[in-house]
VMD Tcl script that builds the backbone (N, CA, C; Angstrom):
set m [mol new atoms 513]
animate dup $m
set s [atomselect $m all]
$s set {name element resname resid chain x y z} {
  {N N UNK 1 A 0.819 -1.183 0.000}
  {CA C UNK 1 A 0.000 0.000 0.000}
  {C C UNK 1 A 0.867 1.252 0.000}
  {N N UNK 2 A 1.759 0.728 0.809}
  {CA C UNK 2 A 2.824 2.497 0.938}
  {C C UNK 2 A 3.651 2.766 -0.589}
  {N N UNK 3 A 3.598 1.514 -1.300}
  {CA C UNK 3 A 4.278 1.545 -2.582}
  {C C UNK 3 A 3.465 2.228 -3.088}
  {N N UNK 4 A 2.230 1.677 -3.422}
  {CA C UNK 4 A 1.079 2.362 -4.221}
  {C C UNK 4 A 0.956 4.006 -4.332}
  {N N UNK 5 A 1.112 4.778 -3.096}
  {CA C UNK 5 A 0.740 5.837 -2.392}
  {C C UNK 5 A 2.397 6.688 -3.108}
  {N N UNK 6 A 3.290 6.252 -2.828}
  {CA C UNK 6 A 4.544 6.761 -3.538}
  {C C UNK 6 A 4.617 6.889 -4.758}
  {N N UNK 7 A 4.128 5.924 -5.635}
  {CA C UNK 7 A 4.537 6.120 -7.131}
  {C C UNK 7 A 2.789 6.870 -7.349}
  {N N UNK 8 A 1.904 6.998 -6.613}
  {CA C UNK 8 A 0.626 7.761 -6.580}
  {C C UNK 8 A 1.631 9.544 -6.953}
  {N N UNK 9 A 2.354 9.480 -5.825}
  {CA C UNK 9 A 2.755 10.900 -5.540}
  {C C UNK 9 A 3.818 11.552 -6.401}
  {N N UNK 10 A 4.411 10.692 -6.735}
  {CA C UNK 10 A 5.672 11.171 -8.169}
  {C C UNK 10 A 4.820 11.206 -9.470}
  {N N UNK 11 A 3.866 10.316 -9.840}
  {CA C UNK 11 A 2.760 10.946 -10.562}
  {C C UNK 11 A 2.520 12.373 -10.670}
  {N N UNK 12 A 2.060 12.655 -9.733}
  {CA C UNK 12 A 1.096 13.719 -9.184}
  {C C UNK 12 A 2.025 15.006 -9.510}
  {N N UNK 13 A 3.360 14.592 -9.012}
  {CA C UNK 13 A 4.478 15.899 -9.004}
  {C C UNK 13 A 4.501 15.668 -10.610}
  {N N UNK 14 A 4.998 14.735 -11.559}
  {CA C UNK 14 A 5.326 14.805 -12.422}
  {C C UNK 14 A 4.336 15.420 -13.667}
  {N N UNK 15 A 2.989 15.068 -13.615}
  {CA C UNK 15 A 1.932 15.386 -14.394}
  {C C UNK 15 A 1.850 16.838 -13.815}
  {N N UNK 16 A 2.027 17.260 -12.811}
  {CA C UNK 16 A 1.795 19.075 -12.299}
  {C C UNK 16 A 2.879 19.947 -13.384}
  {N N UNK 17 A 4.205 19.198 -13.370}
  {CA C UNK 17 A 5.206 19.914 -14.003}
  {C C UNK 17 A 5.093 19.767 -15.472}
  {N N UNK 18 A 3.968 18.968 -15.655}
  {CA C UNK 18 A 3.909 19.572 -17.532}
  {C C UNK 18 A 3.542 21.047 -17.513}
  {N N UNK 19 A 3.045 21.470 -16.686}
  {CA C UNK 19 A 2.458 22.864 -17.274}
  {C C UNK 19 A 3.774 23.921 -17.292}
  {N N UNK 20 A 4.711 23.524 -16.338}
  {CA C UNK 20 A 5.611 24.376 -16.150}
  {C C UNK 20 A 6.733 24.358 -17.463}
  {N N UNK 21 A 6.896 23.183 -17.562}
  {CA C UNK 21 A 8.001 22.849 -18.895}
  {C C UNK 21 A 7.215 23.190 -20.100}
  {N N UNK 22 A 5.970 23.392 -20.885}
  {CA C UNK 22 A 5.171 23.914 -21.446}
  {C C UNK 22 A 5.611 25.371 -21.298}
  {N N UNK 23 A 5.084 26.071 -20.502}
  {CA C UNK 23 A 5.325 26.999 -20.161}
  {C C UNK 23 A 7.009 27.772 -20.660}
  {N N UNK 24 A 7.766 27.026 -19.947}
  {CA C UNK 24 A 9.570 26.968 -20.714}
  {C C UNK 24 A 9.778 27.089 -22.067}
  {N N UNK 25 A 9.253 26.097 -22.701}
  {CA C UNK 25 A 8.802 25.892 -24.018}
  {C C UNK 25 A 8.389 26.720 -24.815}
  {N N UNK 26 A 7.421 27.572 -24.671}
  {CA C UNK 26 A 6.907 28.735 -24.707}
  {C C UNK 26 A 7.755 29.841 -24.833}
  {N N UNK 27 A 8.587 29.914 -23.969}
  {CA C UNK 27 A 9.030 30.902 -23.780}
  {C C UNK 27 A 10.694 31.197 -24.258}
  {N N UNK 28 A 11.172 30.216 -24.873}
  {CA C UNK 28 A 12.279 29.828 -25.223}
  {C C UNK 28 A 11.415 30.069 -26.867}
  {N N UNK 29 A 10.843 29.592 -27.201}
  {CA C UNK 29 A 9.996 29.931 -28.896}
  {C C UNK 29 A 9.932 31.650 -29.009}
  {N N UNK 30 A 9.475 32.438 -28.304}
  {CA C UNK 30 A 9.073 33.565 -28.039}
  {C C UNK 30 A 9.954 34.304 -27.576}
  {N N UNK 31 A 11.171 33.953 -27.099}
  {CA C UNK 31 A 12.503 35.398 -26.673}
  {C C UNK 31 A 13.195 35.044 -27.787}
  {N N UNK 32 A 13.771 36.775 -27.986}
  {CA C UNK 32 A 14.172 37.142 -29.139}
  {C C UNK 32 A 15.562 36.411 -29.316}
  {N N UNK 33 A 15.428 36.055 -31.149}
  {CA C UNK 33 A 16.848 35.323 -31.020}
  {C C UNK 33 A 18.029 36.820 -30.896}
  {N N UNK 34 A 19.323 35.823 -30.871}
  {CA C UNK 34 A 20.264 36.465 -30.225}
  {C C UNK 34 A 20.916 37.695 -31.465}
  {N N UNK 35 A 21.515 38.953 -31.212}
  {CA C UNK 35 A 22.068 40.134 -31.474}
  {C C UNK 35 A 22.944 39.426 -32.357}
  {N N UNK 36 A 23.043 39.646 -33.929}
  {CA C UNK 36 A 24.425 39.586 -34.452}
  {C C UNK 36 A 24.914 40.342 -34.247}
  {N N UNK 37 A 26.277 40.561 -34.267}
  {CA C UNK 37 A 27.213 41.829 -33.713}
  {C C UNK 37 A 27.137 42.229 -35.274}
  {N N UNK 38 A 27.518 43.669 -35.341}
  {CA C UNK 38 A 27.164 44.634 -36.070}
  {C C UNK 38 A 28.554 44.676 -37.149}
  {N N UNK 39 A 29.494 44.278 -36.819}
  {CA C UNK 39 A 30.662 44.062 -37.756}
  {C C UNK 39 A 30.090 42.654 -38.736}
  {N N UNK 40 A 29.409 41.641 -38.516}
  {CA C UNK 40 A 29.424 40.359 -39.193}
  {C C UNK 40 A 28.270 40.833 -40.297}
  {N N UNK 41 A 27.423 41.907 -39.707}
  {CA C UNK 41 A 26.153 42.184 -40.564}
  {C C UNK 41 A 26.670 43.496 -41.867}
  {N N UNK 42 A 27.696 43.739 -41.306}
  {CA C UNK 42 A 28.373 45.378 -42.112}
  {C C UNK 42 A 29.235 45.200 -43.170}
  {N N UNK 43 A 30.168 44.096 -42.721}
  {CA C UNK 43 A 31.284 44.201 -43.208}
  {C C UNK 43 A 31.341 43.967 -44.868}
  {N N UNK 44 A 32.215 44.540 -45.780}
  {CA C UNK 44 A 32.609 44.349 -46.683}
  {C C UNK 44 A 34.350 44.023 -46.974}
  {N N UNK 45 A 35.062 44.280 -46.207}
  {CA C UNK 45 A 36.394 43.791 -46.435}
  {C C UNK 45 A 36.767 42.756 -44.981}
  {N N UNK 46 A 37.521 41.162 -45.546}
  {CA C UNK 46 A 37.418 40.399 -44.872}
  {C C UNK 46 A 39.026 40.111 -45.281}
  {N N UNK 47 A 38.915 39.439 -44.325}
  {CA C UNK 47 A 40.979 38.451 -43.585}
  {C C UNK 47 A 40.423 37.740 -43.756}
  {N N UNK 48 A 41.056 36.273 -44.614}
  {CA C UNK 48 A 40.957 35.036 -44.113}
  {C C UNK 48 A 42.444 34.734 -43.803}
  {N N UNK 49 A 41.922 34.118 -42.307}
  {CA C UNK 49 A 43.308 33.664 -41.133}
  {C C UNK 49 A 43.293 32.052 -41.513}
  {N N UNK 50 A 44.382 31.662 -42.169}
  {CA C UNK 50 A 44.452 30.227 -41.940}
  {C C UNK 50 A 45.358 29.708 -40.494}
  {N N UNK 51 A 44.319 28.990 -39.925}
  {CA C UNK 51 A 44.458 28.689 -38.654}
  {C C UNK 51 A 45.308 27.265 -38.324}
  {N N UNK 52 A 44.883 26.415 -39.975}
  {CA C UNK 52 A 45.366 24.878 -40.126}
  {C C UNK 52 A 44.851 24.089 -39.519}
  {N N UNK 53 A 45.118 23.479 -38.429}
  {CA C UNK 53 A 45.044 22.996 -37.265}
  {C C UNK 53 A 45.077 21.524 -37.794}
  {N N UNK 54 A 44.626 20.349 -37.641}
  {CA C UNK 54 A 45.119 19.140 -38.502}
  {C C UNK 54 A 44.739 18.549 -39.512}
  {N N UNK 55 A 45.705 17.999 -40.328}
  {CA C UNK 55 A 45.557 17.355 -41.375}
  {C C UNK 55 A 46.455 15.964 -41.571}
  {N N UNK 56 A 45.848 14.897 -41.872}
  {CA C UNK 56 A 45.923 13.457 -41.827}
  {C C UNK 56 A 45.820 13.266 -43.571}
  {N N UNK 57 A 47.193 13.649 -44.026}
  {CA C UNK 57 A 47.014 13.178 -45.458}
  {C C UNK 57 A 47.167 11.725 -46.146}
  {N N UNK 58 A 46.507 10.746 -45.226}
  {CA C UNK 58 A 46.496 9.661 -45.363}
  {C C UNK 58 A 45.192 9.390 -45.621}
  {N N UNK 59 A 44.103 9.791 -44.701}
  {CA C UNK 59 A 42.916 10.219 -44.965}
  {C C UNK 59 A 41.999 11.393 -46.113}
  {N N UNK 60 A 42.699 12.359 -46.407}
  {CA C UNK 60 A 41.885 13.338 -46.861}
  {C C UNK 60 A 43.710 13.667 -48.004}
  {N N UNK 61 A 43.076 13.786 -49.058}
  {CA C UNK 61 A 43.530 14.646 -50.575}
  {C C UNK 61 A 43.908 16.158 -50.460}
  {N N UNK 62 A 45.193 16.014 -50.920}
  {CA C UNK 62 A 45.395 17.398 -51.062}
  {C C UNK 62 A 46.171 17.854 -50.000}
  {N N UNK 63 A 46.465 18.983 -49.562}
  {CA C UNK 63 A 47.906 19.303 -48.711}
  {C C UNK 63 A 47.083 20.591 -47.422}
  {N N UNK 64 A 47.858 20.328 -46.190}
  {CA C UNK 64 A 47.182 21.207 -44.963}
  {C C UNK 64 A 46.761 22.385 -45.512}
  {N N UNK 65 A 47.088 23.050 -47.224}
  {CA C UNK 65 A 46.750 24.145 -47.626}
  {C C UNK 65 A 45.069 23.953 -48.155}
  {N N UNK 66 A 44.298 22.960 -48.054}
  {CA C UNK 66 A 43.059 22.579 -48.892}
  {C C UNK 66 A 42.101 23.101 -47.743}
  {N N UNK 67 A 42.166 23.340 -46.915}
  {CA C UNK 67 A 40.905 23.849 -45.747}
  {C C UNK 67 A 41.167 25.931 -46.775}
  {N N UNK 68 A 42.405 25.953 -46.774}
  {CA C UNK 68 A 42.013 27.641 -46.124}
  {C C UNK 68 A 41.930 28.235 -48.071}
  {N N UNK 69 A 42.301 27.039 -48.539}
  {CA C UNK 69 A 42.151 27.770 -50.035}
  {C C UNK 69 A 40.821 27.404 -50.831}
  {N N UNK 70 A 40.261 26.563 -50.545}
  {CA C UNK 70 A 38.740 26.155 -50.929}
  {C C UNK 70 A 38.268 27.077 -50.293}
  {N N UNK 71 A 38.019 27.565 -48.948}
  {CA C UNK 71 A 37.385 28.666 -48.219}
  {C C UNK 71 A 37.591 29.711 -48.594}
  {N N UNK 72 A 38.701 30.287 -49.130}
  {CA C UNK 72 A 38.933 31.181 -49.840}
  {C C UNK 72 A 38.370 31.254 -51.186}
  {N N UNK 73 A 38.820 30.487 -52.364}
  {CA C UNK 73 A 37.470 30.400 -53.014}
  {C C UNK 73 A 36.485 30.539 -52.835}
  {N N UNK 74 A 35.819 29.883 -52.367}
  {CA C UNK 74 A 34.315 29.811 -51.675}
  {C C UNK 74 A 33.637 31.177 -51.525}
  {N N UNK 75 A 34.656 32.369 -50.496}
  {CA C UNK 75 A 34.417 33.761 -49.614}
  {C C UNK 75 A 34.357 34.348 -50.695}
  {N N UNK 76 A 34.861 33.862 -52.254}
  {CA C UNK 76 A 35.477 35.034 -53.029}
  {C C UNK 76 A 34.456 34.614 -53.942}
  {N N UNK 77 A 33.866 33.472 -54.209}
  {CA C UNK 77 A 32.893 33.213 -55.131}
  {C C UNK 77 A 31.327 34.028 -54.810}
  {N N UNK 78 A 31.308 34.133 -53.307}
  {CA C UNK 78 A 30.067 34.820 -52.989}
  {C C UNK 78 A 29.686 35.954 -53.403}
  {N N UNK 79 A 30.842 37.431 -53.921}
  {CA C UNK 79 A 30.706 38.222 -54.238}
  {C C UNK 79 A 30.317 39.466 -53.563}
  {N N UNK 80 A 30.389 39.007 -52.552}
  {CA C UNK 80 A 30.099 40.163 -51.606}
  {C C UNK 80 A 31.202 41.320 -50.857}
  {N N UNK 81 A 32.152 40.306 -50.539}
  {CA C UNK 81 A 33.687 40.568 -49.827}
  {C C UNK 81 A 34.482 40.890 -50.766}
  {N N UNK 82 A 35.212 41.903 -50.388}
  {CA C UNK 82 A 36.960 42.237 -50.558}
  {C C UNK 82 A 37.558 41.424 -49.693}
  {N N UNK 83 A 38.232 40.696 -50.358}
  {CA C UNK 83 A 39.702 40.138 -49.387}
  {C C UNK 83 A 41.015 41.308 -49.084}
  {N N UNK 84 A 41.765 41.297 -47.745}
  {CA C UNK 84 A 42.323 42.231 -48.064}
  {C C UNK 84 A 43.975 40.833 -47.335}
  {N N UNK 85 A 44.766 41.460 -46.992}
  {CA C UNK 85 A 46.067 40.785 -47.315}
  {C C UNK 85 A 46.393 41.067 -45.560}
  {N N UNK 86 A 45.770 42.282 -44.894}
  {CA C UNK 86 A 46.255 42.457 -43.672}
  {C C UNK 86 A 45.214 42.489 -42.877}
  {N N UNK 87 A 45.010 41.792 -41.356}
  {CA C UNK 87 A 44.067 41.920 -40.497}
  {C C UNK 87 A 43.251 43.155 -40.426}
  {N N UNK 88 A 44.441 44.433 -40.127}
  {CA C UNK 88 A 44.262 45.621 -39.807}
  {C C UNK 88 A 43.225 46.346 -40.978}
  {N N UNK 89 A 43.287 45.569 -42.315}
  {CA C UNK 89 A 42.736 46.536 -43.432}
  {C C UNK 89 A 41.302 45.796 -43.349}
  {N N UNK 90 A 40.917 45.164 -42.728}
  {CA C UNK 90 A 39.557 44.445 -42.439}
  {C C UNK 90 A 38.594 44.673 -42.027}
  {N N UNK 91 A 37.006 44.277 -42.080}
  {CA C UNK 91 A 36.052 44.789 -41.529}
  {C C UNK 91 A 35.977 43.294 -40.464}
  {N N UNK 92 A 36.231 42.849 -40.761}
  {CA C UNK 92 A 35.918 41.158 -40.087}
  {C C UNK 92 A 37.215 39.942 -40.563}
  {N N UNK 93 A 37.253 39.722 -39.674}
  {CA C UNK 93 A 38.622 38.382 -39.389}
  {C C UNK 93 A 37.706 36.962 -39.820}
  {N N UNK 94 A 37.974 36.132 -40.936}
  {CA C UNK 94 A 37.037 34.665 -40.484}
  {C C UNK 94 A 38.588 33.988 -40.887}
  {N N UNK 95 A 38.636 33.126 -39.368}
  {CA C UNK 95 A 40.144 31.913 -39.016}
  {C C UNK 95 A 39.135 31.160 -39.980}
  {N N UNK 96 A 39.738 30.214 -40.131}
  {CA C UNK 96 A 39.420 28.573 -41.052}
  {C C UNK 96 A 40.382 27.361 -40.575}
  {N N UNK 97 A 39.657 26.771 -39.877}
  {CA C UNK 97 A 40.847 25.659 -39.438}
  {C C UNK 97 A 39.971 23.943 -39.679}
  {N N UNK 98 A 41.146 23.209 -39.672}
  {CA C UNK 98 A 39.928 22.006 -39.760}
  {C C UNK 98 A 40.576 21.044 -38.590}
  {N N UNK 99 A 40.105 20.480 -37.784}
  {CA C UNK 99 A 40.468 19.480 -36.721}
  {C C UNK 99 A 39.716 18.275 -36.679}
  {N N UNK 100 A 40.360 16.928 -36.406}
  {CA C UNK 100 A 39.913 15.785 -36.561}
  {C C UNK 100 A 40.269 15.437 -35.304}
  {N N UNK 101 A 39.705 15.949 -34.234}
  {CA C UNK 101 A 40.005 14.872 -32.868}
  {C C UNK 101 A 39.416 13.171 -32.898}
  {N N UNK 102 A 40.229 12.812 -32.438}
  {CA C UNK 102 A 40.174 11.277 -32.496}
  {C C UNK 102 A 39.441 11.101 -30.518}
  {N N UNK 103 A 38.832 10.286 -30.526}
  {CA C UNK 103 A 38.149 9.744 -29.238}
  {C C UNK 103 A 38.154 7.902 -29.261}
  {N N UNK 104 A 38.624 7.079 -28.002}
  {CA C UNK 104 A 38.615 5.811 -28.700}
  {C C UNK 104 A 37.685 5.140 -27.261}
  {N N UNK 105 A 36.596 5.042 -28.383}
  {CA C UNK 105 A 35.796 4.075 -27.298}
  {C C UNK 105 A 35.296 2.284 -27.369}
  {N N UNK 106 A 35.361 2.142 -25.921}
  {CA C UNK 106 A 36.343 0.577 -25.683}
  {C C UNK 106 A 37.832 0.270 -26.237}
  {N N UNK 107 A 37.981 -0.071 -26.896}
  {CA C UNK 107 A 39.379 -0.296 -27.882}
  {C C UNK 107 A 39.458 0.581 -29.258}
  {N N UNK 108 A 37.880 1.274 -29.686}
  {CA C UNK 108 A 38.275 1.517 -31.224}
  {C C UNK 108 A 38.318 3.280 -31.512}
  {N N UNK 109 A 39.068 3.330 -32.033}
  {CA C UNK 109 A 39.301 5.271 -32.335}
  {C C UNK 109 A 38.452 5.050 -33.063}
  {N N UNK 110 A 37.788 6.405 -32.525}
  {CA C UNK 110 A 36.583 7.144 -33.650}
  {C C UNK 110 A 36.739 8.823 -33.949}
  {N N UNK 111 A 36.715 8.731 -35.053}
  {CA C UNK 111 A 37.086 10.697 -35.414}
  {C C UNK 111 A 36.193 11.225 -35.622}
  {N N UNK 112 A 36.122 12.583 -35.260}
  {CA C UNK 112 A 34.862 13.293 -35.317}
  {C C UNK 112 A 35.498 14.736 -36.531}
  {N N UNK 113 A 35.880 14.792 -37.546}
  {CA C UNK 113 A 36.710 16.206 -38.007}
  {C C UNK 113 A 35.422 17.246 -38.023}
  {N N UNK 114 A 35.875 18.001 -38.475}
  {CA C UNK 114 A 35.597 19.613 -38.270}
  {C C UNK 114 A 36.134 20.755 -38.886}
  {N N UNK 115 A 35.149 21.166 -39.723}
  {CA C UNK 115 A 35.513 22.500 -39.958}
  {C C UNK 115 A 35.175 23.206 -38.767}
  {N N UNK 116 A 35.839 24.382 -39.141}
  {CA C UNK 116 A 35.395 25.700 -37.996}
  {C C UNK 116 A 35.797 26.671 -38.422}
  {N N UNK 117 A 34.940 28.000 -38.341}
  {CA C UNK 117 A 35.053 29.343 -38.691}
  {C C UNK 117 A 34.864 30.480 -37.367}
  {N N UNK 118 A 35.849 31.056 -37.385}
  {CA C UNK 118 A 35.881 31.644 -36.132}
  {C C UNK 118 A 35.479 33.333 -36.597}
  {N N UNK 119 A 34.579 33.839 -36.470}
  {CA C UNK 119 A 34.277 35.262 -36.924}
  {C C UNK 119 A 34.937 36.057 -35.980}
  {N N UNK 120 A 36.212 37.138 -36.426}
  {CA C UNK 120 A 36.887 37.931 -34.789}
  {C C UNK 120 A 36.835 39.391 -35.649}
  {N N UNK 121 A 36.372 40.128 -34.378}
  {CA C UNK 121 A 36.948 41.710 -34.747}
  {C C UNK 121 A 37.987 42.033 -34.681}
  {N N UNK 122 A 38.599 42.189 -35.837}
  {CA C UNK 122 A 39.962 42.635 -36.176}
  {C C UNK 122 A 40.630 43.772 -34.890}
  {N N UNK 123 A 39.664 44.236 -34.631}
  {CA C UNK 123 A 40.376 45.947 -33.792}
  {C C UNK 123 A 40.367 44.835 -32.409}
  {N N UNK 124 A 39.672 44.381 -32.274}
  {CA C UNK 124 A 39.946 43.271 -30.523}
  {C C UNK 124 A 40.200 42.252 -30.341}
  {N N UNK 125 A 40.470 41.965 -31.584}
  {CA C UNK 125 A 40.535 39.959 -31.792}
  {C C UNK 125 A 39.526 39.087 -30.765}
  {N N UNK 126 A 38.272 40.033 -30.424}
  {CA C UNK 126 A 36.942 39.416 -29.969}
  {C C UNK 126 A 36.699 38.703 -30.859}
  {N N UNK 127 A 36.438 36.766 -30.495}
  {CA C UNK 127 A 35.250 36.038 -30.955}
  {C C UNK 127 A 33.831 36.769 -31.040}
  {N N UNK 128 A 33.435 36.814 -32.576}
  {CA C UNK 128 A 32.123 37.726 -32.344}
  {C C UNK 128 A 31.171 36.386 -33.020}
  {N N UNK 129 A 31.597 35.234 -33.429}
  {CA C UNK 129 A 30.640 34.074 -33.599}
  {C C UNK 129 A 31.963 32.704 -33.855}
  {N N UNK 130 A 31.322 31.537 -33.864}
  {CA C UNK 130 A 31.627 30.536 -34.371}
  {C C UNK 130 A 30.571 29.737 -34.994}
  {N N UNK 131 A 31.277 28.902 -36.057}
  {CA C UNK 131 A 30.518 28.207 -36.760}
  {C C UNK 131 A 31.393 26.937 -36.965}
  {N N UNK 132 A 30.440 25.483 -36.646}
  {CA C UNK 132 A 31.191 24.146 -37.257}
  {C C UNK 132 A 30.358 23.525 -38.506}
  {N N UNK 133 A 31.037 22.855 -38.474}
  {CA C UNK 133 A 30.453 21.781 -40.143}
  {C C UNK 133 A 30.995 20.600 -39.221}
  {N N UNK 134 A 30.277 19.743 -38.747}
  {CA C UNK 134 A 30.874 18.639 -38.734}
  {C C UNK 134 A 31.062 17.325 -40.175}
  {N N UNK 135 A 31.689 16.523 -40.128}
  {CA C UNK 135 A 32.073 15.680 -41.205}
  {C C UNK 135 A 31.878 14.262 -41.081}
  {N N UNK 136 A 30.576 13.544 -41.830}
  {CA C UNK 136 A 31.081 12.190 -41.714}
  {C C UNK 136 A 32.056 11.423 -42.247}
  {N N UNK 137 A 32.653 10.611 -41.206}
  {CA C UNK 137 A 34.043 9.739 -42.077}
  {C C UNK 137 A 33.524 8.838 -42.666}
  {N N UNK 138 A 34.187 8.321 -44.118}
  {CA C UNK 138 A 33.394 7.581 -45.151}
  {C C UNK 138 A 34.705 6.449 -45.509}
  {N N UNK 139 A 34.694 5.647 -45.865}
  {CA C UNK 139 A 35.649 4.299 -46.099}
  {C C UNK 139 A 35.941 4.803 -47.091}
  {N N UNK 140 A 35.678 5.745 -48.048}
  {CA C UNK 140 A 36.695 5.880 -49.672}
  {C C UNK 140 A 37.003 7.278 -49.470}
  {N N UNK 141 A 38.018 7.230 -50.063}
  {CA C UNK 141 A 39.002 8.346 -50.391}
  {C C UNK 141 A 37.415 9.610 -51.306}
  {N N UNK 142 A 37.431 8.983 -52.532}
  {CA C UNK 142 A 36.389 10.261 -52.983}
  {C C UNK 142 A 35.297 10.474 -52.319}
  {N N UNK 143 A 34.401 9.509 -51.626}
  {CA C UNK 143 A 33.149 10.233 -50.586}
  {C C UNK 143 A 33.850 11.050 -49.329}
  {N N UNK 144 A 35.351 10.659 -48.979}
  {CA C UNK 144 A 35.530 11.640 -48.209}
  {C C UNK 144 A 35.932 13.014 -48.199}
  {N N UNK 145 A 36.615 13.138 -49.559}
  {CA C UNK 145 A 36.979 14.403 -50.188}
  {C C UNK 145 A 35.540 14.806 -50.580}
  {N N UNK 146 A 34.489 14.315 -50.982}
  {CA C UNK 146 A 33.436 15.049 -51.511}
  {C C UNK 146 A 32.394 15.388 -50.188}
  {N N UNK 147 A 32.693 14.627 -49.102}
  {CA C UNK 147 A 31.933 15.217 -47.862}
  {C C UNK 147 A 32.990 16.429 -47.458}
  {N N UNK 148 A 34.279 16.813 -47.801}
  {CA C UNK 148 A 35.005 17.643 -47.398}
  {C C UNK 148 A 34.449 18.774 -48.128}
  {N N UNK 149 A 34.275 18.670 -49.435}
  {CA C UNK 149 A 33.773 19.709 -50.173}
  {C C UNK 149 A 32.334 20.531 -49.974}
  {N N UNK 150 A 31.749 19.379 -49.645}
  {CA C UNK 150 A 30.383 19.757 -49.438}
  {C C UNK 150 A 30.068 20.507 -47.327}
  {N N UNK 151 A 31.237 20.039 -46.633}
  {CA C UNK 151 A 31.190 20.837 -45.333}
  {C C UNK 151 A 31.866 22.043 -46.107}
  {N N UNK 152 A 32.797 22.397 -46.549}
  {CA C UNK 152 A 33.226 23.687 -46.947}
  {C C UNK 152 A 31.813 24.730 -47.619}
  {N N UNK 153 A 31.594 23.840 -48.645}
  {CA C UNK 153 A 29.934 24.685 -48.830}
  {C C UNK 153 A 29.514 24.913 -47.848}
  {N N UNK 154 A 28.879 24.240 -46.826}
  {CA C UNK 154 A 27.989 24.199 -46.142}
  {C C UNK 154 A 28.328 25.477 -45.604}
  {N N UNK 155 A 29.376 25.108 -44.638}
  {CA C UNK 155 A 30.012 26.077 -43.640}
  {C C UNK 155 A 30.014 27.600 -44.164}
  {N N UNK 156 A 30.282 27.976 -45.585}
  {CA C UNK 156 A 30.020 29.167 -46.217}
  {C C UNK 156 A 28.605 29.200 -46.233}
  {N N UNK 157 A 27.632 28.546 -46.239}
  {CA C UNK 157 A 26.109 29.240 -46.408}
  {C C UNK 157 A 25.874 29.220 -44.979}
  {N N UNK 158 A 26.432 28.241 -44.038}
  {CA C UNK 158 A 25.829 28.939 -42.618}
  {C C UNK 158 A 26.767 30.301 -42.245}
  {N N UNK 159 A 27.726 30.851 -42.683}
  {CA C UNK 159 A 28.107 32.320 -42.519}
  {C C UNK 159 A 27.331 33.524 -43.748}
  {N N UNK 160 A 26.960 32.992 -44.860}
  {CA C UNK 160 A 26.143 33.727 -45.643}
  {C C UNK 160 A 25.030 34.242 -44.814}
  {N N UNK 161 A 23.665 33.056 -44.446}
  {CA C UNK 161 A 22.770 32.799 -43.380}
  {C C UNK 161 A 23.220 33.722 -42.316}
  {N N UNK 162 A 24.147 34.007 -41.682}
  {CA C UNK 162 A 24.260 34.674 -40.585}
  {C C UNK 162 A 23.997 36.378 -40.846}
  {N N UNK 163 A 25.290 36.158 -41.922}
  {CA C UNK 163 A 25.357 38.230 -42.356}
  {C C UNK 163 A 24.196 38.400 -43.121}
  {N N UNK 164 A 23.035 37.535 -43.468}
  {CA C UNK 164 A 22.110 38.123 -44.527}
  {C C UNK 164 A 20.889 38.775 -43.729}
  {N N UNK 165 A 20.821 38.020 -42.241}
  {CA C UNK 165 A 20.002 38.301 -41.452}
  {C C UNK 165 A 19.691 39.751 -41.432}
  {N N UNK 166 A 18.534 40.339 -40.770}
  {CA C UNK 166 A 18.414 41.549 -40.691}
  {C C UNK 166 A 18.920 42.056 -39.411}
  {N N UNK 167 A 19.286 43.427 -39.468}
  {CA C UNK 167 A 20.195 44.053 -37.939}
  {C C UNK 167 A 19.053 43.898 -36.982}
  {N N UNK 168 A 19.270 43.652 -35.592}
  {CA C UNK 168 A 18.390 43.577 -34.612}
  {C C UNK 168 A 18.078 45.562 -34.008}
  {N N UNK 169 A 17.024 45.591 -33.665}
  {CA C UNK 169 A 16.754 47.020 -33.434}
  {C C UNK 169 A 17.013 47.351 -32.331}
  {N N UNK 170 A 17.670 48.378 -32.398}
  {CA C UNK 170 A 17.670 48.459 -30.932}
  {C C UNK 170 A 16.989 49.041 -29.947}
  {N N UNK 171 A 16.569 48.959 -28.204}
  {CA C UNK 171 A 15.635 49.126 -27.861}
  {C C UNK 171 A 15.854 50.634 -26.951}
}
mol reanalyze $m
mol bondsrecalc $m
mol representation Tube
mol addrep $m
């Protein structure tokens, strides 16, 4: 009986707290999304920082130079940006690095790579966003170069997506 009466009462708490997590729910839909900073929405002259970070040319085609020169392409195909040659002559810094941390669970390594784009204000070298692409690893050489290609796209339309947004108003 005292069992009965206990799982009666965690019921009772648990069915009360739908209204509250509802409620959360709600309200997480309804606050405003977050401020792009005003350099990522402005800018017309851009740095690209090659950052490197690793490359396993056993795995992936092409030389530690293939992250920051496809991205470069890519920045320059959009048509929007001036590239300029010095941080200082910049409206916006985007690093480009690609990292493949390895994690090995039970006995077997598993890699997770990564693009990443680091958006910084040149005048503070403030992080003013980040962006990843993650990558699935594929058993052939060309699905993995062509999932490489296609995170490099990607990763350029989720920074397109960002600066196309409209400026937030201010209050």
């Amino acid at each position: 009986m005292l069992k009965a009466r206990v799982v009666a009462a965690s019921l009772g708490v648990v069915v009360m707290s739908f209204p509250s997590i509802a409620i959360f729910s709600q309200t997480l839909r309804d606050a405003p999304a977050a401020a792009i900073p005003s350099q990522i929405l402005t800018a017309k002259k851009v740095f690209i920082s090659n950052a490197r970070g690793e490359w396993n040319s056993v795995r992936w085609s092409g030389s530690p130079e293939r992250t920051y020169n496809e991205f470069c392409a890519a920045i320059k195909n959009l048509g929007r940006f001036q590239t300029v040659s010095a941080p200082g002559d910049a409206d916006l810094v985007l690093q480009i690095t690609f990292v493949e941390p390895t994690e090995v669970r039970g006995n077997i390594p598993f890699s997770t790579p990564v693009l990443r784009l680091v958006l910084l204000d040149p005048k503070t070298s403030i992080i003013l966003w980040t962006l990843d692409e993650h990558l699935q690893v594929d058993l052939t050489q060309k699905n993995r170069d062509q999932k490489f290609d296609d995170g490099i796209n990607n990763l350029v339309g989720y920074f397109k997506a960002l600066y196309s947004q409209p400026a937030a108003e201010a209050k």
